[in-house]
N, C-alpha and C positions, 0 to 999 in steps of 0.2 A: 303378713310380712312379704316383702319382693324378695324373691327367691333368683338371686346371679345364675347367670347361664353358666356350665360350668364347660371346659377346655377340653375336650375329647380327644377320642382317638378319631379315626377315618369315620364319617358318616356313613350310612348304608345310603345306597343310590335307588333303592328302594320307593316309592312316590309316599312322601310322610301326610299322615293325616294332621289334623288340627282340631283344635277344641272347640270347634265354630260348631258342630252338632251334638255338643256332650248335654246332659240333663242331670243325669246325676250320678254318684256314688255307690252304691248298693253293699259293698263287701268290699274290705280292705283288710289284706290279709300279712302276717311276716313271719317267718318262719326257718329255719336254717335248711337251705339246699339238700343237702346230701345227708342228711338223716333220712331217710328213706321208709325205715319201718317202725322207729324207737320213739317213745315218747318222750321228747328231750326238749326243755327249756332252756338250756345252755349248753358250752363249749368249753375246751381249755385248752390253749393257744402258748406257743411258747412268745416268748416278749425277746423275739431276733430281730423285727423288722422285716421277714419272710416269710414266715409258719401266718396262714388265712384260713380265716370260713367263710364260707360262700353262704350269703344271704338272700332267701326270694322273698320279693314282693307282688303279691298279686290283685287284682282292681278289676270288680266286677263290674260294670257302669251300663249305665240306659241312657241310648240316643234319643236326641228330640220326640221322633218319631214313635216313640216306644220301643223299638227292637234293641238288641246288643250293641254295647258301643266298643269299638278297641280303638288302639293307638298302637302306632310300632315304639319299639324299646330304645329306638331314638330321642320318642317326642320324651318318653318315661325320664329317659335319662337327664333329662335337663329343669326338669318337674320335680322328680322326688330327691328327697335327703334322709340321712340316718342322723338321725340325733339322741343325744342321752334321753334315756328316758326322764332321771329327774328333774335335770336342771331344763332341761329343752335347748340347750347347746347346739347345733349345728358340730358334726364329725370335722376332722379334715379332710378336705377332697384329692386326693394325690395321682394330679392329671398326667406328670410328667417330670422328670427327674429334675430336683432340686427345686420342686414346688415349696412356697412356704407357708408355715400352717396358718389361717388367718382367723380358725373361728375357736381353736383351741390348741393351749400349749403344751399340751401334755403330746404322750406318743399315741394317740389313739390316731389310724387313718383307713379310711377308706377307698377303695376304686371299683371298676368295672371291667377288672382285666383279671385273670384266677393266677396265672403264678406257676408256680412250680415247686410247692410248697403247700398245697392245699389242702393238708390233712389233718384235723383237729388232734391232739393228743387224745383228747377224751371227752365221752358224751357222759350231761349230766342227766341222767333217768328224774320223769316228773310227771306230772296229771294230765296232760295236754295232748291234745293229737293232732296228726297232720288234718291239711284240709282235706285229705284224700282226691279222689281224683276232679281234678275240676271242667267247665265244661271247656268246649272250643273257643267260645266267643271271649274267655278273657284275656286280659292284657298282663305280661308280666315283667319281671327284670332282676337280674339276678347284679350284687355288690359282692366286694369279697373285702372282712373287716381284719387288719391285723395291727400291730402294735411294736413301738419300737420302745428299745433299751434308755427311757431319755428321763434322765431326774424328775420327780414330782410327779412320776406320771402313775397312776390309782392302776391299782391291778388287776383290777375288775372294771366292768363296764354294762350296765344296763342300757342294750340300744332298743330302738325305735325307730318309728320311720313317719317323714310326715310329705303331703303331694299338695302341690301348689295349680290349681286349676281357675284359670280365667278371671283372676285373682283373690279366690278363698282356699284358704289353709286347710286342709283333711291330717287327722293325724290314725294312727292306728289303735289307740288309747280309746278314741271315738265308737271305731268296729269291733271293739272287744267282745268274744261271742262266749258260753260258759266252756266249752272245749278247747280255744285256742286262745292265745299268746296275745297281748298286745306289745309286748317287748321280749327280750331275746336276753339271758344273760351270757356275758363271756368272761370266762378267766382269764386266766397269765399264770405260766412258769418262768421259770429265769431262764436263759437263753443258756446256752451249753456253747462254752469254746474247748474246741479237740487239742488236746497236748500226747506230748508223745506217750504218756502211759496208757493212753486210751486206745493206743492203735496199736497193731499188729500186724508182722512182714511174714510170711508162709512160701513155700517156694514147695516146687515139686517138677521134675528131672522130664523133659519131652523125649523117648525114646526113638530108634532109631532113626536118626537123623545122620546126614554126614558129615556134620558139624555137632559138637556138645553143645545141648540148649537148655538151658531151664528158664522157667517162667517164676516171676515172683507177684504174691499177691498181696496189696497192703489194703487191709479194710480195718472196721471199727471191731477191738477185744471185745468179744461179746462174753469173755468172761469177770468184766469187771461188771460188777451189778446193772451200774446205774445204766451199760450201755444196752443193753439186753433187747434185741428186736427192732434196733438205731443199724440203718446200713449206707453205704454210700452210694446215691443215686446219679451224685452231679459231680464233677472233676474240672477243675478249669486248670489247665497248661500256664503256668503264667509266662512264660517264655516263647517265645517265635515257634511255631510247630510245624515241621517241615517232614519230608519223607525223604529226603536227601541232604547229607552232610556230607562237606569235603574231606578229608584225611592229609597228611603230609605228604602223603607219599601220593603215585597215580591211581585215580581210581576212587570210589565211593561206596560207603553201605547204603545200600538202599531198600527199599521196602516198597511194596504196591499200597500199604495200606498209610493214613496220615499215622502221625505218630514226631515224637520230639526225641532222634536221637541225642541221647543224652553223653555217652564219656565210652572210652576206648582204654586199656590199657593194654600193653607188650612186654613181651621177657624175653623173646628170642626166638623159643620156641611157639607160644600162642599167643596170641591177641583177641581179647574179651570185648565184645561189644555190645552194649545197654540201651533196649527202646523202650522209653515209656510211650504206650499206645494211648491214642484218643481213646476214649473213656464212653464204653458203648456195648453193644449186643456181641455174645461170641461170633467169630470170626477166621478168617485163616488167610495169614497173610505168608504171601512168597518175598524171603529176604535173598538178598544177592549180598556177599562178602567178598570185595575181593582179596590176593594172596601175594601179595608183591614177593620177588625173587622168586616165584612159582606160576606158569603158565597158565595160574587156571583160576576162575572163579566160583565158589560155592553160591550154588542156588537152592534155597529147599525151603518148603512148606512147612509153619508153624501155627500151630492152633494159639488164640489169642483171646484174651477176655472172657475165659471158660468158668469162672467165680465168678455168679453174682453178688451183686454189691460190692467189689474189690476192685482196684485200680492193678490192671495188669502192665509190669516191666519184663522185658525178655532180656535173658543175657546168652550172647551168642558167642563160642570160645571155640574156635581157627586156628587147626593147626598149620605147619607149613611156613613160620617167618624160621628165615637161618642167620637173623641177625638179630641184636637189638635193637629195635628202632630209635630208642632214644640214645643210643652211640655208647653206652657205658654196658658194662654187664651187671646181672640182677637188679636191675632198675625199676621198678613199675611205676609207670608215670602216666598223664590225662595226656593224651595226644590233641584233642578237643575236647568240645564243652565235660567239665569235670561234675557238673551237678545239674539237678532237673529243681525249679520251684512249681509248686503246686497247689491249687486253694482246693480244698475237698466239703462238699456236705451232704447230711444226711435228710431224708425225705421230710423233715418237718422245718428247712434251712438253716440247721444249725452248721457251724462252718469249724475248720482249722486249716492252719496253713504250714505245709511240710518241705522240705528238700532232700535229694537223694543223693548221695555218692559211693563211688567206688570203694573195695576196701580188699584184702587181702591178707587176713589172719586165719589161714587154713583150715577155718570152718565156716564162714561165710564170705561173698564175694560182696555185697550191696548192703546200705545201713540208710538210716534217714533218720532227720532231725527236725526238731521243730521250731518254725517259723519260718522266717525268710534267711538263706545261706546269706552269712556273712560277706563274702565272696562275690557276691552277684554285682557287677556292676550296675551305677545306676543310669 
């Protein structure tokens, strides 16, 4: 069959070889990447559209001339396909966003790019072993297979792999050896969407500061079952994320580090200010507050993003206003932005999507909801 050149990322500028001195085939091998010691025939993958396994292929081949033949994992890439093993389907190839599937309708796809997401849920233990270590002279290429949430689409998948060379068809079915695999099985779980019972706000008091600070941490209840050893790796802002917000009055909170100030409240006496931080390695960031009707502005050092797997917010409470800012007395009000939205997932891409606001029932000051705030302008 003529096997379509498929739409890549950047070429390697590398000097690519060519087929003009191949001979032949020798070993044609596939096998899942990152199983490294276990004898595992399969995979189980959640069905988000995110959650991959990395697949190798490797190709031992003899030149014209007798000696080792390779190719770089350019030439590969445009030569080999994963296909079902029973039907002999061709995968889909998912060059670039909003590709559309041509060779199958289900959510089965593949690429050549691993993701952020790359961790099987689970290895299926079986009889097969790796190829163990192979020599120098061959050629390889690694694909990463995942799967989206799309009606009709089989929850399993027997893959394969087959390499189109100077135009005859190699498939792996062919090099089937009594130790190893000539297809790959992979599962599917159901994808997990995060709601608010699944998650959890923890806060704990930053001491000696000259300003009251606590820090709050929202990660995944790792005491509801199902969530157990699920943490959160990725955080996206969905709002503009800035390290500088104006305020009404003169003057700005600011912070050295990015972060999306999020809401401000005042009573008279104090004004409470809330940063959700970029979502990252702990940290120590210097905030500057200033103190309007008082000459002075608070500058002090706050540890930030000290909980792994938690999305850290600080809340920063300024003493020093001798007025109300919003003109009435006992008012508490959002002087700016009143809510933070936020899309959160966990290491295998499972996703939910939360917002945070202010609150003031004399046991907590911050609360979050789930989905997208009502309120958000669009």
């Amino acid at each position: 069959m003529s096997i379509e050149k498929k739409q890549a990322g950047p070429i390697s500028t590398a000097p690519s070889d060519s087929w003009d001195n191949f001979k032949s085939l020798d070993n044609f091998y596939i096998e899942f990447a990152d199983a490294l010691t276990a004898n595992v025939p399969g995979a189980t993958i959640y069905r988000n559209g995110n959650n991959t396994v990395a697949i190798t292929l490797t190709f031992e081949m003899t030149a014209q001339d007798g000696g080792p033949f390779q190719v770089t994992e350019d030439l590969l890439l445009h030569a080999c396909d994963l296909v079902d093993n029973i039907s002999s389907q061709r995968m889909n190839w998912q060059a670039s966003s909003g590709y559309v599937a041509q060779y199958d309708n289900t959510g089965w796809w593949y690429t050549n790019t691993r993701g952020d997401f790359g961790s099987p849920v689970a290895w299926s233990a079986g009889g097969v072993e790796r190829i163990g270590d192979v020599a120098s002279n061959v050629s390889q290429i690694t694909f990463y297979v995942y799967c989206k949430d799309v009606v009709g689409t089989p929850f399993s998948k027997s893959v394969a792999a087959t390499i189109e060379i100077n135009g005859v068809t190699y498939s792996t079915a062919e090099y089937a050896h009594q130790n190893t695999e000539h297809a790959l099985q992979i599962a599917t779980t159901d994808k997990k969407s995060y709601l608010h019972g699944d998650m959890v706000l923890t806060n704990e008091f930053v001491p000696n500061m000259p300003a009251m600070d606590w820090n709050y941490f929202f990660s995944i209840n790792q005491d509801v079952n199902q969530n157990s050893g699920l943490n959160i790796i990725k955080c996206i802002n969905n709002d503009p994320i800035s390290n500088e917000i104006y305020t009404p009055f003169d003057g700005n909170y600011h912070s050295d580090l990015p972060g999306l100030c999020l809401f401000g409240i005042g009573d008279g006496d104090y004004s409470m200010f809330y940063n959700l931080w970029k979502f990252g390695d702990p940290a120590t960031a210097t905030v500057k507050a200033p103190t309007p009707n008082v000459d002075k502005t608070f500058t002090f050092n706050t540890p930030v993003n000290t909980q792994a797997g938690a999305v850290c917010i600080t809340r920063v409470e300024v003493k020093g206003y001798t007025e109300d800012l919003s003109g009435s007395s006992n008012s508490y009000y959002a002087f700016f932005k009143s809510y933070g939205n936020i899309t959160i997932f966990d290491q295998f891409g499972n996703s939910g999507q939360f917002y945070f606001y202010a609150i003031n029932d004399g046991k907590d000051f911050i609360e979050f909801g789930e989905g997208q705030n009502p309120n958000k302008p669009n």
